[in-house]
C-alpha positions, 0 to 999 in steps of 0.5 A: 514484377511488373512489365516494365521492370521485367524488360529491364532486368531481363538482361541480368536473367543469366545471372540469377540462373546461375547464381540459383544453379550455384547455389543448387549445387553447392546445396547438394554437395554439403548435404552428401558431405554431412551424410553419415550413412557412407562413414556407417556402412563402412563401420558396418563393414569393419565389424563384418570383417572382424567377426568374420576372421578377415582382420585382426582387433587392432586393424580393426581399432585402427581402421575404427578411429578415424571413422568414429572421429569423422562421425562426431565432426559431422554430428557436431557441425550438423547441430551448429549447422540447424543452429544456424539455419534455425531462422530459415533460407531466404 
């Protein structure tokens, strides 16, 4: 970017950064939605209370479902999302 170009644009310098602050935050906030390990460690605890005696089979397959139905959506969207981002950001 040359001199001239960099003092014409210099008024729109708070835009970018608050679009590249945006687009920061929104990036961060997809990956800790799409992280499974929370949805794991839950499961773990499930089995945990289980083996222990402090819930029943069918509280147990109760509280089960949702977490496993949760797990596969975010395998499934995690592989559409590599599909689509296979070329790259820019």
């Amino acid at each position: 970017m040359g001199l001239l170009s960099g003092l014409l644009l210099l008024p729109l310098a708070p835009v970018r950064g608050v679009r590249w602050l945006t687009d920061q935050v929104a990036e961060a906030a997809e990956k800790e939605y799409y992280d499974p390990a929370p949805l794991m460690a839950r499961l773990a605890a499930l089995h945990r209370a289980l083996d222990e005696g402090e819930i029943d089979q069918a509280e147990f397959e109760r509280e089960e479902e949702p977490i496993l139905h949760r797990i596969q959506r975010l395998q499934t969207a995690d592989e559409g999302w590599h599909t689509r981002h296979a070329g790259g950001r820019r």
